[in-house]
SEVOMI-726117 format. One record per residue: residue in one letter; residue number from 1; x, y, z of N, C-alpha, C in turn. Coordinates in Angstrom, 3 decimals. Layout:
% SEVOMI-726117
+---------+-----+----------+----------+----------+----------+----------+----------+----------+----------+----------+
| residuo | num |   n.east |  n.north |     n.up |  ca.east | ca.north |    ca.up |   c.east |  c.north |     c.up |
+---------+-----+----------+----------+----------+----------+----------+----------+----------+----------+----------+
|       A | NUM |        X |        Y |        Z |        X |        Y |        Z |        X |        Y |        Z |
...
+---------+-----+----------+----------+----------+----------+----------+----------+----------+----------+----------+
***
This chain:
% SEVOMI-726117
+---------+-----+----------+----------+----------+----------+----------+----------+----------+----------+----------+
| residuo | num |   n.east |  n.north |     n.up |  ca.east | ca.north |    ca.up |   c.east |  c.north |     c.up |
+---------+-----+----------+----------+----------+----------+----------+----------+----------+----------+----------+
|       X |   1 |  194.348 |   16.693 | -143.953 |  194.905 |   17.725 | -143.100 |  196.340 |   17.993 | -143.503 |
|       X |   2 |  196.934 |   18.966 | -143.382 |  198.199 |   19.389 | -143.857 |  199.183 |   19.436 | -142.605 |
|       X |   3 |  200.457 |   19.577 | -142.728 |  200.936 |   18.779 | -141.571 |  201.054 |   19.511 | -140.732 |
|       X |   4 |  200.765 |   21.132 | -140.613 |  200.523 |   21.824 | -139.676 |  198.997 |   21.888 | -138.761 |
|       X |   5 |  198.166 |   20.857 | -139.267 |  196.796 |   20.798 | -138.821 |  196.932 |   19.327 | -138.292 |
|       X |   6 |  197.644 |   18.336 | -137.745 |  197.708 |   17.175 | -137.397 |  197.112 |   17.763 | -136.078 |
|       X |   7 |  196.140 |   16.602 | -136.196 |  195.602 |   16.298 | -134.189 |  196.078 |   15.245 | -133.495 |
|       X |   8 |  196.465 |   15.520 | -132.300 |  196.852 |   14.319 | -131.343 |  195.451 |   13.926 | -130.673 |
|       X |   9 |  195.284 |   12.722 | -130.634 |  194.641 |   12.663 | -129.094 |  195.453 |   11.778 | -127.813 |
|       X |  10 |  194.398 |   11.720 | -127.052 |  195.138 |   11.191 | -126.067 |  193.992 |   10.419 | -125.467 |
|       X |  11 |  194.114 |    9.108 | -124.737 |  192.757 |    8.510 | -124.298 |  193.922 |    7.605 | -123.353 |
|       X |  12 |  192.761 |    7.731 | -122.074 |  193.855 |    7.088 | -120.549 |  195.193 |    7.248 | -120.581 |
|       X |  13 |  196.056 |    6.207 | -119.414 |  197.200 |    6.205 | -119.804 |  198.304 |    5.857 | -120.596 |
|       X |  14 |  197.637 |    5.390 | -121.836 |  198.691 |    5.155 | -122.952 |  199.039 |    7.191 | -123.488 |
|       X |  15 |  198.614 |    8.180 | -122.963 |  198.688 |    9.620 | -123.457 |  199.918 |    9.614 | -123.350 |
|       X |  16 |  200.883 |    8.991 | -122.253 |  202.231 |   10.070 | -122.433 |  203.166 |    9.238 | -122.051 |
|       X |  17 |  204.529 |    9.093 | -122.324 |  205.585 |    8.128 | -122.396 |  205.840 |    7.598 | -120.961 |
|       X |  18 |  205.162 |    8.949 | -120.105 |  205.660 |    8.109 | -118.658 |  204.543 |    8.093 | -118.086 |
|       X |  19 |  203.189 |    7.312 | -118.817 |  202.279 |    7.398 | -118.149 |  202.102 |    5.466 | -117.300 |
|       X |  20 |  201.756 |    5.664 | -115.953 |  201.942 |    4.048 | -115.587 |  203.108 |    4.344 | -114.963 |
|       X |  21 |  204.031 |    4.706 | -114.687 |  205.045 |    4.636 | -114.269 |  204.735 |    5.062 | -112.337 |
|       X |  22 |  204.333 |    5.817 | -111.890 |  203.549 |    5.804 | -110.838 |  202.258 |    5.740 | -110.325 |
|       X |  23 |  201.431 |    5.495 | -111.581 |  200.279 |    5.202 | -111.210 |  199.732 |    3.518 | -111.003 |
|       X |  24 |  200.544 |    2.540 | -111.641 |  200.110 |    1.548 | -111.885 |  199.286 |    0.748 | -113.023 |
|       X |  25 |  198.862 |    2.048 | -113.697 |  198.300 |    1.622 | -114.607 |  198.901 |    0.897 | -115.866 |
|       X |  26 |  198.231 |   -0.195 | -116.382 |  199.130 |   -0.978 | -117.290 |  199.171 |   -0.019 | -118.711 |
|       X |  27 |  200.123 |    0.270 | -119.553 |  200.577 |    1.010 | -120.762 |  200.874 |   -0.071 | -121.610 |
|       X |  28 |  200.405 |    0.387 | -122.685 |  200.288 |   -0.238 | -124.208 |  201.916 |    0.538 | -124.827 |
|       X |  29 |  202.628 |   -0.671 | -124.945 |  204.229 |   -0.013 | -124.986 |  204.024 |    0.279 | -126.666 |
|       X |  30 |  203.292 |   -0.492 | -127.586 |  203.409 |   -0.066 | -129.101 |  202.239 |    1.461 | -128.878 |
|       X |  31 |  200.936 |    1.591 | -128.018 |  200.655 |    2.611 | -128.358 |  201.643 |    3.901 | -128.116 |
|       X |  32 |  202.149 |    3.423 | -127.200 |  203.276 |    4.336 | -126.506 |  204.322 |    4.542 | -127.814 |
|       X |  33 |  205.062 |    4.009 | -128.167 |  205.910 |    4.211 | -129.582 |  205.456 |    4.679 | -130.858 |
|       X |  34 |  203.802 |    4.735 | -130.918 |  203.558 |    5.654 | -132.036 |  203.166 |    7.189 | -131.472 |
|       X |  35 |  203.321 |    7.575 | -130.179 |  203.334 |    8.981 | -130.147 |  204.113 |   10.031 | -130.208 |
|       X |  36 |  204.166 |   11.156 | -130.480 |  205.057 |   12.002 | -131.175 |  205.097 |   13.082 | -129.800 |
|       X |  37 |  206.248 |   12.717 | -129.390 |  206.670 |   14.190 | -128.161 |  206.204 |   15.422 | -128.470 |
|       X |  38 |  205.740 |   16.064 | -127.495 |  205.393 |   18.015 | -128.188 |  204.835 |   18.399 | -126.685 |
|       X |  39 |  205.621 |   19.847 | -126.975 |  205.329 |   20.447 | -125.601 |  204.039 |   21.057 | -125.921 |
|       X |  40 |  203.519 |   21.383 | -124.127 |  202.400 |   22.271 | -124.044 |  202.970 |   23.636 | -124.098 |
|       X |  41 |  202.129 |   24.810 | -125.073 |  202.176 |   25.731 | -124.997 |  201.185 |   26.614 | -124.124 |
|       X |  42 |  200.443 |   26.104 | -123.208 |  199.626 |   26.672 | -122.478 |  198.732 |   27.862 | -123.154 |
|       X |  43 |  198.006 |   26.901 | -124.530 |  197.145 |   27.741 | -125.285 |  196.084 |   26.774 | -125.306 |
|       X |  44 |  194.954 |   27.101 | -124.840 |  193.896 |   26.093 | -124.834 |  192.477 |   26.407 | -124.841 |
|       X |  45 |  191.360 |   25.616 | -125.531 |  190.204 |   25.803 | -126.018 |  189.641 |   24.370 | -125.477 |
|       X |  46 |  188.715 |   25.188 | -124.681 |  187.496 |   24.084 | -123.951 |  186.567 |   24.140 | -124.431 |
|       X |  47 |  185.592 |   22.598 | -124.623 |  184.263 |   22.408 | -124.479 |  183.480 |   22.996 | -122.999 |
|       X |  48 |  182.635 |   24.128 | -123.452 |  182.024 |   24.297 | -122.079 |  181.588 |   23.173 | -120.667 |
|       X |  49 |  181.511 |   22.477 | -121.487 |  181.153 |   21.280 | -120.681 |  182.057 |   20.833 | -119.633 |
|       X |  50 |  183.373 |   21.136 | -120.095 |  184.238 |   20.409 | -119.020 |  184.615 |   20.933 | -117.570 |
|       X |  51 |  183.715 |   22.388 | -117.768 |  183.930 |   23.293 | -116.363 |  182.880 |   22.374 | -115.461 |
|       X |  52 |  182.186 |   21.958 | -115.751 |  180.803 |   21.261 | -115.062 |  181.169 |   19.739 | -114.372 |
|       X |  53 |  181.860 |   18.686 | -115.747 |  182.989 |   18.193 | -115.185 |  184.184 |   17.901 | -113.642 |
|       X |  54 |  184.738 |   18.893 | -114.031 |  185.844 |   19.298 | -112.576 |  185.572 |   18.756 | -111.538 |
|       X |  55 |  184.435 |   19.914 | -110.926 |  184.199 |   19.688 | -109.773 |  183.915 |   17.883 | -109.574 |
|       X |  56 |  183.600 |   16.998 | -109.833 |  182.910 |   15.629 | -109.602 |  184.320 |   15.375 | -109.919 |
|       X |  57 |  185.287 |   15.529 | -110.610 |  186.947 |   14.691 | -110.435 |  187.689 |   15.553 | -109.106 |
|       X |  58 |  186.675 |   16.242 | -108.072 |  187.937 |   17.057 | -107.006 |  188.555 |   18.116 | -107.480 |
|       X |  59 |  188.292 |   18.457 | -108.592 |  189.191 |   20.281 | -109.399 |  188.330 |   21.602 | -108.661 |
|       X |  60 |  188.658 |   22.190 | -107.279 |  188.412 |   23.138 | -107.026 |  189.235 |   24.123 | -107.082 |
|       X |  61 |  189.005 |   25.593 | -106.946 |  189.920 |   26.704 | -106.438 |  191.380 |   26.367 | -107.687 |
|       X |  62 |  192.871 |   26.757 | -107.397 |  193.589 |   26.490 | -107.614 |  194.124 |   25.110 | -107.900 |
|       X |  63 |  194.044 |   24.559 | -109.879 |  194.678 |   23.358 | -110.189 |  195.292 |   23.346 | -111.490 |
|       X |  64 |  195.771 |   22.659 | -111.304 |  197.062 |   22.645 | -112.856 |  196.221 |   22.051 | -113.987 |
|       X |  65 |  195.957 |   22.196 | -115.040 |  195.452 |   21.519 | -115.705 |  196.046 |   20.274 | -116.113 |
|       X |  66 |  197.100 |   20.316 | -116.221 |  197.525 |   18.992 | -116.637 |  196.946 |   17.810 | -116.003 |
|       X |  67 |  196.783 |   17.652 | -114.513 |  196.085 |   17.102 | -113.430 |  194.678 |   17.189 | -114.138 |
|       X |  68 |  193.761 |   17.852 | -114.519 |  192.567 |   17.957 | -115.149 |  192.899 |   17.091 | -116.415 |
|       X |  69 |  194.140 |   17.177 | -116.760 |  193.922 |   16.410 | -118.617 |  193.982 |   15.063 | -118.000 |
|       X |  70 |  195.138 |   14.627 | -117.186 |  195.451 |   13.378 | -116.850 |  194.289 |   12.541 | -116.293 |
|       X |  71 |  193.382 |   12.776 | -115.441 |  191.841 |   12.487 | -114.618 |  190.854 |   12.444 | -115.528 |
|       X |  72 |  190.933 |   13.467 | -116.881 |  189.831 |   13.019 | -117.968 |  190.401 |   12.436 | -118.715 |
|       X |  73 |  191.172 |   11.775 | -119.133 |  191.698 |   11.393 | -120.254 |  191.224 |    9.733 | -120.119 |
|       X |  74 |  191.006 |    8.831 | -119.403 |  190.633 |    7.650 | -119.223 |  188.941 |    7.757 | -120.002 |
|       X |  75 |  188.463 |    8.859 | -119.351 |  186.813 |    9.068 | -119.663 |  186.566 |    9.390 | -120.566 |
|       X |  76 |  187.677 |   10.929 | -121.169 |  187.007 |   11.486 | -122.287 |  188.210 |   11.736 | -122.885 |
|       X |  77 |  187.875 |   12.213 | -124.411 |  188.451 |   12.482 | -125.807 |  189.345 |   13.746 | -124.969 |
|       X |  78 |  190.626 |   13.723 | -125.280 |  191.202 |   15.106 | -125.194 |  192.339 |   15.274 | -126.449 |
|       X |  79 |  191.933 |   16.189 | -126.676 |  192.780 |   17.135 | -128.437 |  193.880 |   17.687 | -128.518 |
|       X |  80 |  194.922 |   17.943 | -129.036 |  196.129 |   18.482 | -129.185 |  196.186 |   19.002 | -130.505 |
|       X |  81 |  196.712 |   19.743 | -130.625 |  196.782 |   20.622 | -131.978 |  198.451 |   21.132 | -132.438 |
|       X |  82 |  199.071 |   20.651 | -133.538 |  200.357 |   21.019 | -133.598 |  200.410 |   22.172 | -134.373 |
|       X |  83 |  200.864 |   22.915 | -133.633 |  200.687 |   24.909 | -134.035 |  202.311 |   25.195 | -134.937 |
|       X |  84 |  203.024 |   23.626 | -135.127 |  204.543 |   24.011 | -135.730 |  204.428 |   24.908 | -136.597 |
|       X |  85 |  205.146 |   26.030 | -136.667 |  204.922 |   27.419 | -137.739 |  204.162 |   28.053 | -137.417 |
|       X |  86 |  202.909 |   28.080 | -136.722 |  202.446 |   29.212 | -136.267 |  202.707 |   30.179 | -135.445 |
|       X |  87 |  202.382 |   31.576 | -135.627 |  203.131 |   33.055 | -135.202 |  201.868 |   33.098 | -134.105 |
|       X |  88 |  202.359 |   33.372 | -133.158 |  202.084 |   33.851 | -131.680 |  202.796 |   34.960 | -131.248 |
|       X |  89 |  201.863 |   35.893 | -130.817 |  202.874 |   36.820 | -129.631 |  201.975 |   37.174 | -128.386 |
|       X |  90 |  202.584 |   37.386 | -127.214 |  201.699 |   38.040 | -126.274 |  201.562 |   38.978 | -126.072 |
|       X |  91 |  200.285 |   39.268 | -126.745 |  199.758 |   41.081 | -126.991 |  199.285 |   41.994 | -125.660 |
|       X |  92 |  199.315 |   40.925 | -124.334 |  199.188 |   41.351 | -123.541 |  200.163 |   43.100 | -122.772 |
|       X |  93 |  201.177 |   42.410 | -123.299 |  202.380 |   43.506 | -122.871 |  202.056 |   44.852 | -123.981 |
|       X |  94 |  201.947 |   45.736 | -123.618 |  202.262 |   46.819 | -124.229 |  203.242 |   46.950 | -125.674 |
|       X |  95 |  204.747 |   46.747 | -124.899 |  205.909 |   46.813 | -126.144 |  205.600 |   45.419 | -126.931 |
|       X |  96 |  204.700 |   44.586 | -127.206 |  204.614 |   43.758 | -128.083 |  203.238 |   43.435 | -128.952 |
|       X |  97 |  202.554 |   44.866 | -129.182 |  201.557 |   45.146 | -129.592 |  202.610 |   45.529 | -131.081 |
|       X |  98 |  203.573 |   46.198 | -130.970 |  203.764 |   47.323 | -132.310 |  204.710 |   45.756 | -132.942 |
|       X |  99 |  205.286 |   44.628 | -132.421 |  205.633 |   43.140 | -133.327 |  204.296 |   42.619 | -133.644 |
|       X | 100 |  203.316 |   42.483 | -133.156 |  201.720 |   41.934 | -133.994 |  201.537 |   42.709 | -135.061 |
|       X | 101 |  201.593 |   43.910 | -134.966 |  201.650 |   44.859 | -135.803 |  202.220 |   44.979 | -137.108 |
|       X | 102 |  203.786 |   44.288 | -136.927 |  204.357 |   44.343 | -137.670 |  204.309 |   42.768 | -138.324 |
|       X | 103 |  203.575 |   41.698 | -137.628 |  203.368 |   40.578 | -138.390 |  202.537 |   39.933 | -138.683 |
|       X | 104 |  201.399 |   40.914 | -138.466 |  200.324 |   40.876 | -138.780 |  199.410 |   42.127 | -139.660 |
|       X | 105 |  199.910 |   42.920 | -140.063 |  199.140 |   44.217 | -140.718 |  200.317 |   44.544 | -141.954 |
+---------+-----+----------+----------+----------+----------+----------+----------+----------+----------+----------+
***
């Protein structure tokens, strides 16, 4: 993989530097020191499966996902993808159709 295609995962609470810290759960301090900080960009691709999921962890109506990553992450595989260098825009807006345009055509 090239270093713009590195995958994270994450499995229970060794996922995140302050994980254990109010939950109780015991943290693996060396797994903890080989993970690499990176924000969420709130770009994300599900296994259909995990809508089916939810409901049986309490995810109704209005929930943060993060709360969804944190509740599966003991059970199941969850993926991270480092997008460093990749071009995004939100084509949603009108005036930022004619910058896709221009960095992409």
């Amino acid at each position: 993989m090239s270093t713009g295609e590195e995958k994270m995962a994450m499995r229970g609470s060794a996922a995140s530097p302050g994980a254990g810290a109010n939950t109780g759960d015991l943290v693996d301090a060396a797994a903890i020191s080989a993970l690499i900080s990176k924000a969420y960009s709130c770009v994300a691709i599900f296994e259909p499966s995990i809508f089916q999921l939810m409901p049986g962890y309490g995810f109704q109506g209005k929930f943060s996902l993060t709360d969804v990553y944190l509740r599966l992450a003991p059970d199941h595989l969850i993926l991270g993808y480092d997008h460093s260098g990749d071009r995004f825009v939100d084509v949603g807006k009108p005036e930022s159709v004619a910058i896709a345009e221009g960095l992409f055509l």
